[in-house]
C-alpha positions as CSV (number, residue, x, y, z in Angstrom):
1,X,119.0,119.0,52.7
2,X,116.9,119.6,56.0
3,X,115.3,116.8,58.2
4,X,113.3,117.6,60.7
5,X,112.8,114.7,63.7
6,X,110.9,115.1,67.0
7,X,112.3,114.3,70.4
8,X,111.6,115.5,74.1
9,X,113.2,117.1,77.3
10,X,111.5,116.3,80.6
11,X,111.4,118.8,83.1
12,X,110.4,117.8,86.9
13,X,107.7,115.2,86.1
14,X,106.6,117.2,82.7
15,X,107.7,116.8,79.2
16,X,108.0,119.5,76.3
17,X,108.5,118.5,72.7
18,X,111.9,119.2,71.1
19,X,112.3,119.6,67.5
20,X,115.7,118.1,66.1
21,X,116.4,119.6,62.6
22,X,119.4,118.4,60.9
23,X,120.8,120.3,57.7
24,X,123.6,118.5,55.6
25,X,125.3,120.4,52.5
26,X,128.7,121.0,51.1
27,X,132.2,121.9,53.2
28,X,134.0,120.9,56.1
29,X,132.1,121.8,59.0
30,X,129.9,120.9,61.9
31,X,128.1,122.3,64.5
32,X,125.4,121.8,67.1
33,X,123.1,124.3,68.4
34,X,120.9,124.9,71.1
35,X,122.0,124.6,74.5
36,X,122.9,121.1,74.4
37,X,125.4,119.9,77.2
38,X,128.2,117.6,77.1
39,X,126.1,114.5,76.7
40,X,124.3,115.7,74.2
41,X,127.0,116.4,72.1
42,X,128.7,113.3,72.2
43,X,126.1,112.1,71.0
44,X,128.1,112.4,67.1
45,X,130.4,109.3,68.6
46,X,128.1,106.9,69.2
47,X,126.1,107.5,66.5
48,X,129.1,107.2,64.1
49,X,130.1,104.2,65.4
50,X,126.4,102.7,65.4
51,X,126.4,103.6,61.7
52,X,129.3,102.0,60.2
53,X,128.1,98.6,62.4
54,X,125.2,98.3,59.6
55,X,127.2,99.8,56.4
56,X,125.4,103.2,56.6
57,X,127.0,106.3,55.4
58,X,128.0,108.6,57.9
59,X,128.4,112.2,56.3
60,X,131.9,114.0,56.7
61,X,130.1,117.3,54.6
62,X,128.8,120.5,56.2
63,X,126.2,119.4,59.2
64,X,124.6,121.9,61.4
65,X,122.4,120.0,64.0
66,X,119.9,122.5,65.7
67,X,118.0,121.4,68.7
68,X,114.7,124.0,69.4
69,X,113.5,125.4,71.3
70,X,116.8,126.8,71.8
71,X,116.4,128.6,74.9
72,X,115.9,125.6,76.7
73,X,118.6,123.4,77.9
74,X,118.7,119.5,76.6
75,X,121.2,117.5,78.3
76,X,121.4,113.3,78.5
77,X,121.9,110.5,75.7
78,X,118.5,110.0,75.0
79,X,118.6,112.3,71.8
80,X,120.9,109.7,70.1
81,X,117.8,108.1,68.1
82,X,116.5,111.2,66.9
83,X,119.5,113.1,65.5
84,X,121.1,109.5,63.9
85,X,117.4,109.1,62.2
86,X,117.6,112.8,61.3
87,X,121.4,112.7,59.5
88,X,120.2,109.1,57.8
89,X,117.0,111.5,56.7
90,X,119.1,114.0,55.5
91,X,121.3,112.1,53.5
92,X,118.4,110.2,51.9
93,X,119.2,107.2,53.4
94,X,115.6,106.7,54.9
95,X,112.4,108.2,53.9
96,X,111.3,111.6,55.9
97,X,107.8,111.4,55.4
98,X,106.6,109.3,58.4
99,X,108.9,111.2,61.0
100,X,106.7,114.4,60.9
101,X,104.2,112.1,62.5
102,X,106.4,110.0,65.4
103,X,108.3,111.3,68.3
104,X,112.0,109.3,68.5
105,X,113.7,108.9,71.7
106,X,117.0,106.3,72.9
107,X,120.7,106.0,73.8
108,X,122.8,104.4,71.1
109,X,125.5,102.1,72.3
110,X,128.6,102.0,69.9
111,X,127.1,98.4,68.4
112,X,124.0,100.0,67.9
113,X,121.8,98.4,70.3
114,X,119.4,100.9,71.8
115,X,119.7,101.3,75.6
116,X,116.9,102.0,78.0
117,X,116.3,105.8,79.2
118,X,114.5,107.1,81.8
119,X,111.2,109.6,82.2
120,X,109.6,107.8,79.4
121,X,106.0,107.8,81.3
122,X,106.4,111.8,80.5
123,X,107.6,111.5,77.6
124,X,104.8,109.7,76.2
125,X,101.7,111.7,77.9
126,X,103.1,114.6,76.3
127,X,103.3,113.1,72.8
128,X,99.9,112.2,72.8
129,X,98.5,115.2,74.2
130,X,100.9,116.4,71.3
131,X,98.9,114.7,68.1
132,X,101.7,112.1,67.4
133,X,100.8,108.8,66.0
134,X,103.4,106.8,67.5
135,X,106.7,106.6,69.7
136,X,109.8,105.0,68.5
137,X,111.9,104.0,71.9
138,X,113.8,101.3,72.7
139,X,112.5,98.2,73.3
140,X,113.3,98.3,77.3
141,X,110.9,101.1,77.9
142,X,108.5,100.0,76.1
143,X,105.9,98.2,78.6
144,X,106.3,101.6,80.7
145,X,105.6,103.9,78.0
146,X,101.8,101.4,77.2
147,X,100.3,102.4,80.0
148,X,99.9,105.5,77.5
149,X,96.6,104.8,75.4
150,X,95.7,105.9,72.3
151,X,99.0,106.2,71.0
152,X,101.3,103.4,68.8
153,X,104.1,102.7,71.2
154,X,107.2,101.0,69.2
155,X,109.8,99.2,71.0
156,X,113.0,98.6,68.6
157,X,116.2,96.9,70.1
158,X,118.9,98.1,67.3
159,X,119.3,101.0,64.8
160,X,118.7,98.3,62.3
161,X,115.4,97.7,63.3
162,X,113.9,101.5,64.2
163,X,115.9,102.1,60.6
164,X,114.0,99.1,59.0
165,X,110.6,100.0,60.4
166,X,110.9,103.7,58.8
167,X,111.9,102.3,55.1
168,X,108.5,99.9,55.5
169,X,110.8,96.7,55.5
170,X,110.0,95.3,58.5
171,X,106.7,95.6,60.9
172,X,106.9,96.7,64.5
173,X,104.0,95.5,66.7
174,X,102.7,98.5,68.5
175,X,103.0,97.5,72.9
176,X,99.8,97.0,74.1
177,X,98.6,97.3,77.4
178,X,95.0,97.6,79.4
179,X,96.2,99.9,81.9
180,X,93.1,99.4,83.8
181,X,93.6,95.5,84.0
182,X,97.3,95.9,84.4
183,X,96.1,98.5,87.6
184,X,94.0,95.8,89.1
185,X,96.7,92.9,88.4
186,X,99.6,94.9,90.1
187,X,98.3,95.8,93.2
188,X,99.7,94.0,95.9
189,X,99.6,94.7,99.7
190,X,103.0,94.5,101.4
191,X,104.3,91.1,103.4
192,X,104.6,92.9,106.8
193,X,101.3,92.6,108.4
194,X,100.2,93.5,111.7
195,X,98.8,90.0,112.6
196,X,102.6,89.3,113.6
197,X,102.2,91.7,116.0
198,X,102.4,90.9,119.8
199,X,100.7,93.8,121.6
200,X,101.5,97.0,121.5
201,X,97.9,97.9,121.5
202,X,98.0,101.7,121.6
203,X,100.7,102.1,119.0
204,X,98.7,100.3,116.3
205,X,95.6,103.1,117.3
206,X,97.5,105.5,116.6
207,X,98.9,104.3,113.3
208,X,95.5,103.7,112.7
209,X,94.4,106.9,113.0
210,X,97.3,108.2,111.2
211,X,96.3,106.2,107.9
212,X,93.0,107.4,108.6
213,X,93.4,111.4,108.6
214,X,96.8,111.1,106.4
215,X,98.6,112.2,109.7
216,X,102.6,112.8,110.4
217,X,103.1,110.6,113.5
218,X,106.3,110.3,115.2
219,X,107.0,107.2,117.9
220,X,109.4,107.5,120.8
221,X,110.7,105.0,122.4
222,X,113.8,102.6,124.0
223,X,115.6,100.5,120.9
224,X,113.8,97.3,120.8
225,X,110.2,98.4,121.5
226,X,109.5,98.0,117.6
227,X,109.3,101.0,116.4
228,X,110.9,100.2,113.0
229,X,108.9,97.1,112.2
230,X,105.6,99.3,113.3
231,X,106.3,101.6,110.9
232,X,107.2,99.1,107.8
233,X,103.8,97.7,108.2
234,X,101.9,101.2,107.9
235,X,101.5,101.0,103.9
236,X,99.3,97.8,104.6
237,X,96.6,99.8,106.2
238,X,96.5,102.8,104.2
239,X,94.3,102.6,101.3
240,X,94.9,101.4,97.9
241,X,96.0,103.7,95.2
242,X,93.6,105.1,92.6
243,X,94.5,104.8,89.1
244,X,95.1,108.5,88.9
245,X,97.5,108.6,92.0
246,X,99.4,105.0,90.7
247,X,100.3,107.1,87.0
248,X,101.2,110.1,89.1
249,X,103.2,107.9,91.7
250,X,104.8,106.0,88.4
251,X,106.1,109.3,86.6
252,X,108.2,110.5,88.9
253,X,109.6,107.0,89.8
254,X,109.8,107.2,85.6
255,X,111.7,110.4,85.8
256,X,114.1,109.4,88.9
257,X,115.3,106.0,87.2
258,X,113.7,103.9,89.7
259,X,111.6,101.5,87.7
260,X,112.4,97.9,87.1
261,X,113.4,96.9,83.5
262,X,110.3,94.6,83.6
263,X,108.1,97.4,85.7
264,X,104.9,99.4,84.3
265,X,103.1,100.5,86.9
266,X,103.7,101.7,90.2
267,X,101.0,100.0,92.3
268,X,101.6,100.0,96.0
269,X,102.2,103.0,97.7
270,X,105.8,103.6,97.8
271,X,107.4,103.4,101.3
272,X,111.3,105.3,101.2
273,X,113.5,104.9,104.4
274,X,116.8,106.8,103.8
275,X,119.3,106.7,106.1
276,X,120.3,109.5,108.4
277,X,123.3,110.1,106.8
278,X,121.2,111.5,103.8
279,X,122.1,115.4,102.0
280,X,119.7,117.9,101.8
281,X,119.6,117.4,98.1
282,X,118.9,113.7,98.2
283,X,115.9,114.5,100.1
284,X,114.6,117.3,98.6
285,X,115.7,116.7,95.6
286,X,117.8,119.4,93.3
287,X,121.2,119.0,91.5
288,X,122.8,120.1,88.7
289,X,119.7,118.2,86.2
290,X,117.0,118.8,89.2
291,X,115.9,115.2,90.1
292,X,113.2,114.1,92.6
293,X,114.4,113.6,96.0
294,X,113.4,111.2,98.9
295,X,110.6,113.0,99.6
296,X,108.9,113.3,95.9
297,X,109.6,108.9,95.2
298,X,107.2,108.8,98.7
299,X,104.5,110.9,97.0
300,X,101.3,109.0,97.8
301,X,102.8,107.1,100.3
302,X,105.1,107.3,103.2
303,X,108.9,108.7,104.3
304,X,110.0,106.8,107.2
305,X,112.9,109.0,109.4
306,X,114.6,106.2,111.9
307,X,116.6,108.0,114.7
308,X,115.3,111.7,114.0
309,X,117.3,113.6,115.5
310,X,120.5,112.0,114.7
311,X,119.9,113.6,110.8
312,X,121.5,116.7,110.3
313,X,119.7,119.8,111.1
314,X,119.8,121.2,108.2
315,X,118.6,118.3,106.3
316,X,115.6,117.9,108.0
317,X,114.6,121.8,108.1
318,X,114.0,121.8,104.3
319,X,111.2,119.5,104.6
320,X,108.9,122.3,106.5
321,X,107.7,124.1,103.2
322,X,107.1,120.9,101.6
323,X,105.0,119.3,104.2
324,X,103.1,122.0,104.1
325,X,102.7,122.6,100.5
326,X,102.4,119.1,99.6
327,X,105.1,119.9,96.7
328,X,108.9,121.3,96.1
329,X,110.1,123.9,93.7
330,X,113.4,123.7,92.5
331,X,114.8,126.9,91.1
332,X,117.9,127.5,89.2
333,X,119.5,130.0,87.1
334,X,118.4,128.7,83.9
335,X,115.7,125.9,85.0
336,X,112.3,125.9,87.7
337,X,110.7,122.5,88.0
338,X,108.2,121.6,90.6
339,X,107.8,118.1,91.8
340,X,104.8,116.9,93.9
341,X,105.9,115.5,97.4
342,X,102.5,114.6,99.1
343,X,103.7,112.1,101.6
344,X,102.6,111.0,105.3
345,X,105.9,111.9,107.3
346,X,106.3,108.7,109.7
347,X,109.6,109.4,112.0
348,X,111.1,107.6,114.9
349,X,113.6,108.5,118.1
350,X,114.7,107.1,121.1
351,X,113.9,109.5,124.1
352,X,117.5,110.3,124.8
353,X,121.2,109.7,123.8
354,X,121.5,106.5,126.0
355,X,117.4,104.9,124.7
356,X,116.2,104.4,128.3
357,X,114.4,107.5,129.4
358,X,111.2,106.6,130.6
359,X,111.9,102.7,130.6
360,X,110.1,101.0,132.5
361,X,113.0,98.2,133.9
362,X,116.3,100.1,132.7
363,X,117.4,103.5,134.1
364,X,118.3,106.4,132.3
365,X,122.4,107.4,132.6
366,X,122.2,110.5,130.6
367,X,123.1,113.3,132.8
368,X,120.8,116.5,133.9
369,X,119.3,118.5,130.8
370,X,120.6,115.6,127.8
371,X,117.1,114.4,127.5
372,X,115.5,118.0,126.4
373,X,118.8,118.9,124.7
374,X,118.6,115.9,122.4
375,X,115.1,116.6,121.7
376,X,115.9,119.5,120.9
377,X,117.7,118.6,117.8
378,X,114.4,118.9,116.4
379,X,113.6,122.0,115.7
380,X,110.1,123.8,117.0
381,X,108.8,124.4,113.4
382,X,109.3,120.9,112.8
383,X,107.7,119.4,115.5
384,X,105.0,121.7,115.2
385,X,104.2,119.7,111.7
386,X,103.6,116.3,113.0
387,X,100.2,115.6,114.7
388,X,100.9,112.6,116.9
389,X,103.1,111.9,119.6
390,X,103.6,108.2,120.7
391,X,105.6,107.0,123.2
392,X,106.3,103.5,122.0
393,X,107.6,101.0,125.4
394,X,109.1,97.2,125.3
395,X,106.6,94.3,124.6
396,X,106.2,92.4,128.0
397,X,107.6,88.7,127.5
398,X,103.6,87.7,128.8
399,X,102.7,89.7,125.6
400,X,105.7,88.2,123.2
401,X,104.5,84.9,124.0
402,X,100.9,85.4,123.9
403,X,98.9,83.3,121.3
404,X,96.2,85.5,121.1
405,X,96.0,85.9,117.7
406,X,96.1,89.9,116.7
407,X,94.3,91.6,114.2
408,X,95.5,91.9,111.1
409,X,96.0,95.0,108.7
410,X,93.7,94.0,105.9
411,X,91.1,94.9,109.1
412,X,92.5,98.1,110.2
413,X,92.9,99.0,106.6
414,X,88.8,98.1,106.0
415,X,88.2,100.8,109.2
416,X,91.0,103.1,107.2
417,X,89.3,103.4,103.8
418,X,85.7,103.8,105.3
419,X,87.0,106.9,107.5
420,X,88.9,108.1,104.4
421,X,85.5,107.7,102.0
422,X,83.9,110.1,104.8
423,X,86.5,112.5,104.1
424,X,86.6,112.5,100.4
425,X,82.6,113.1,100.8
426,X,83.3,116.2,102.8
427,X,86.4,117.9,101.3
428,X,84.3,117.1,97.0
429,X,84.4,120.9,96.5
430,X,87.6,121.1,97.8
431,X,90.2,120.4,94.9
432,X,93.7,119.1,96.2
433,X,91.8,118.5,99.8
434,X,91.8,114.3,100.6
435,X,91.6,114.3,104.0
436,X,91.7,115.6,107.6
437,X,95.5,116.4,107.6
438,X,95.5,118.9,104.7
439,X,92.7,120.5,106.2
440,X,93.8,124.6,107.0
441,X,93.1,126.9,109.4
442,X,89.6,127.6,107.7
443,X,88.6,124.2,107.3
444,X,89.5,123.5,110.5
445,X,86.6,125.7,112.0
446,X,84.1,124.5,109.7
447,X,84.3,120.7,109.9
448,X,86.0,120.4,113.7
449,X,83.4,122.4,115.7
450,X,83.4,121.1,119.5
451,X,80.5,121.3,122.2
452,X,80.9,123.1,125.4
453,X,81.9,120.0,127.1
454,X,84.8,119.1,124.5
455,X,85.9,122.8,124.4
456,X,85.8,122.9,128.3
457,X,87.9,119.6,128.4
458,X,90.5,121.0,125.7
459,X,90.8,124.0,127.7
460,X,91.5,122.1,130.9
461,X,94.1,119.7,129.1
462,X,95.6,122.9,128.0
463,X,96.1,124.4,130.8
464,X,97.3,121.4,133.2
465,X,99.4,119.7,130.6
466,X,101.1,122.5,129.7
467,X,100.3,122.0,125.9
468,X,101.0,125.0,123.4
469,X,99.2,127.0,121.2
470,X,100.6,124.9,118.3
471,X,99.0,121.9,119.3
472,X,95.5,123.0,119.5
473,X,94.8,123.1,115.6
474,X,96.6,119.3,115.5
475,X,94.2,118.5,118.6
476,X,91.3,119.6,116.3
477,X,92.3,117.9,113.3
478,X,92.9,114.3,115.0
479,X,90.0,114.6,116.8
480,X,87.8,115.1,113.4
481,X,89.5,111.8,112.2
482,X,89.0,110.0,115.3
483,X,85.0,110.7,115.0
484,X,85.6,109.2,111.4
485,X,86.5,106.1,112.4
486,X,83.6,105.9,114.8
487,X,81.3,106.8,112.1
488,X,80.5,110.0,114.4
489,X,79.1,113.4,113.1
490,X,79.8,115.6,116.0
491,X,83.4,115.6,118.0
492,X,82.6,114.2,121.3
493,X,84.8,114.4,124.8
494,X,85.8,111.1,124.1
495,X,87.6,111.6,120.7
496,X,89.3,115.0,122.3
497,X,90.5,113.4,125.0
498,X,91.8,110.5,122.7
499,X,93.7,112.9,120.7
500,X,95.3,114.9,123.5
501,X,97.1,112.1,124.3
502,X,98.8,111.8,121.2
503,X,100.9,115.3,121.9
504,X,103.6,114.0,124.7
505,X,106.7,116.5,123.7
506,X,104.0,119.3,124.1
507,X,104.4,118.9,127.6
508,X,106.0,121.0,129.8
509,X,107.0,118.4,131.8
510,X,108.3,115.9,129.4
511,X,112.1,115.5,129.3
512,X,112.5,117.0,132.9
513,X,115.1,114.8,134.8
């Protein structure tokens, strides 16, 4: 006899529904089909042994197991569930008329208690957009998978129960969640706050405007000026996430593994901080199963690089298509998944190998040429991505012990959001457009148009400072954001010559010694 039970493979952050057809019959023979990997097919173990823990029958006839489509590849545990349900189904040991009408996922351990898997988010979009009535998981994914409306999420923590819930023994209370009230109850802002601050006046400005125009700042600067802490408190000013960003942020988190047993949601824009030491596919994501890397977990939020130039080359040159793009495409022989990787890029660097170039009390001991050698580490294409220089120096001990009190980020982040509503305003008939940073070259002349007197002074800045060609557009697109937060149509001298400041490697002389 021939069940039929319903699973799904994810792929990058989307799902695709896999039908699991199980035929039992007479002889001495089994076989599974359709590209399953190792995983997969180990799957028979497990399942055997969950079996004979409640006194099933576990057929020792002909079984052919055939997983479709069958071009695609399914690999991991997760289709345990399904093809266990399907052989009970087959061997009439549960009914097969409700499976036509639920989609079955979960790992069986050999007692036959169901074990958490991950991508369930997916997983679940896809089977309602699918028509099913209702998800059988286990019972650990459950509050993830109810942010899913309009769908019967079931939660089971043995074989024994999913198997009692199909024969109508025992009822299964659908998870429900208000994914709107569960939204507004998760959102929290981050402990580091800028009201512990002492000074550094001109650094928050610029992170400021960063948050504002979704900019890739990078700070340079002595160890000890702060750079680090600086950048952990960024997330606080940036605006909250909308509901549509928080499920987009929360599947491929979903997808990764990252989610805490007891996590739903993803909130708070995420904030990642690998260390230098990092692989190329650990940031970009890719392996064997593509995963998301580094840069796809700090979609919506922000990739922190301390010490720059001390990751490998390599490493930090596959980021240039994606900071561009806003996404990454992962291509192997078989596979080509996409993940989305729209992230502010927030990196940090002391000015040369010994920290003290430029320091105001310590001299510099690097010899002749180090200083532009080691900033050279970072490539021109690179650099060429990132719109604001800051050279970060040491808090004064006047400034440390000040009691002044500073402002804190719930303040900035009210100036933040207000620029940021001016941008969504402009950019409305501009799909996948959010603000000033993902502005191109055409944008750029319609919304950054200078007067003669700003053009004049950019010209002049040009052509004293040294500054490249590359850095005019960046010039252009800070400035725009700048006027934002003064709540100014026009781009005036004042905001121009704000943001020319913010481009110190352009320089020619910069790094001379």
């Amino acid at each position: 006899m021939i069940a039929r039970v319903f699973g799904s493979a994810v792929y990058g952050v989307s799902a695709h529904t896999i039908t699991i057809e199980v035929d039992v019959s007479e002889g001495r023979y089994y076989q599974m089909v359709g590209l399953p990997d190792s995983s997969v097919k180990e799957a028979r173990d497990r399942i055997e042994s969950a079996m004979r823990q409640y006194g099933y029958y576990v057929p020792r006839t002909r079984m052919v197991i055939s997983l479709a489509p069958a071009d695609i590849r399914k690999e991991g545990s997760a289709y345990d569930l399904p093809i266990c349900l399907g052989m009970m189904a087959a061997t009439h040991q549960i009914p097969m008329e409700r499976l036509d009408k639920l989609l079955i996922m979960g790992e069986l351990s050999l007692t036959g208690e169901l074990r958490p898997i991950k991508g369930i988010l997916p997983i679940a979009i896809e089977a309602r957009r699918q028509g099913f009535e209702g998800f059988i998981m286990p019972k650990a994914n459950a509050e993830e998978a109810a942010i899913v409306n309009q769908l019967n999420i079931y939660g089971v923590d043995t074989l024994q129960e999913a198997v009692q819930f199909l024969k109508g023994k025992m009822e299964v209370e659908p998870t429900v969640r208000d994914t709107r009230e569960l939204f507004a109850h998760s959102f929290a802002l981050p402990e580091a706050d800028f009201d512990a601050v002492q000074g550094q006046e001109n650094i928050k400005r610029a992170l400021e405007i960063a948050a504002a125009g979704g900019h890739n700042v990078i700070m340079i600067g002595p160890p000890g000026a702060g750079k680090t802490m600086l950048a952990k408190r960024l997330p606080g000013i940036l605006p909250p996430l909308t509901l549509a960003e928080a499920l987009e942020t929360t599947k491929i988190h979903s997808v990764a593994g990252k989610l805490g047993r007891q996590a739903s949601l993803v909130a708070s824009r995420p904030f990642r901080s690998p260390h230098h030491t990092v692989s190329d596919i650990a940031l970009i994501g890719g392996g064997s199963i593509p995963q998301p890397g580094e840069i796809s977990l700090a979609h919506n939020g922000v990739l922190f690089l301390d010490e720059l130039p001390e990751f490998k080359r390599g490493v930090l040159e596959v980021m240039r298509q994606p900071l561009e793009d806003r996404r990454v495409a992962i291509s192997r022989a078989k596979v080509s998944v996409e993940f989305p990787a729209n992230f502010m890029l927030v990196a940090s660097m002391n000015p040369c190998p010994c920290g003290f170039y430029n320091h105001p009390d310590k001299p510099c001991v690097c010899p002749p040429g180090s200083v532009q050698k080691y900033i050279n580490r970072i490539s021109g294409p690179l650099m060429d991505r990132i719109d604001l220089h800051v050279e970060v120096t040491p808090v004064s001990f006047d400034a440390m012990t000040s009691r002044r009190r500073q402002e804190s980020s719930s303040s900035i982040r009210e100036r933040v959001e207000r620029a940021r509503s001016v941008q969504t305003a402009r950019f409305a008939d501009q799909p996948g457009v959010y603000s000033n940073a993902m502005m191109d070259a055409r944008a750029v002349r319609r919304y950054c148009n200078l007067t003669d007197e700003s053009m004049a002074l950019l010209k002049t800045a040009m052509d004293r400072l040294g500054l490249s060609a590359r850095a005019f557009e960046r010039i252009l697109k800070v400035s725009r954001t700048i006027a934002d937060l003064d709540g100014a149509d026009a781009i005036s001298p004042v905001h121009v010559s704000e943001a020319i400041q913010y481009r110190s490697l352009d320089r020619k002389s910069w790094g001379e010694k």
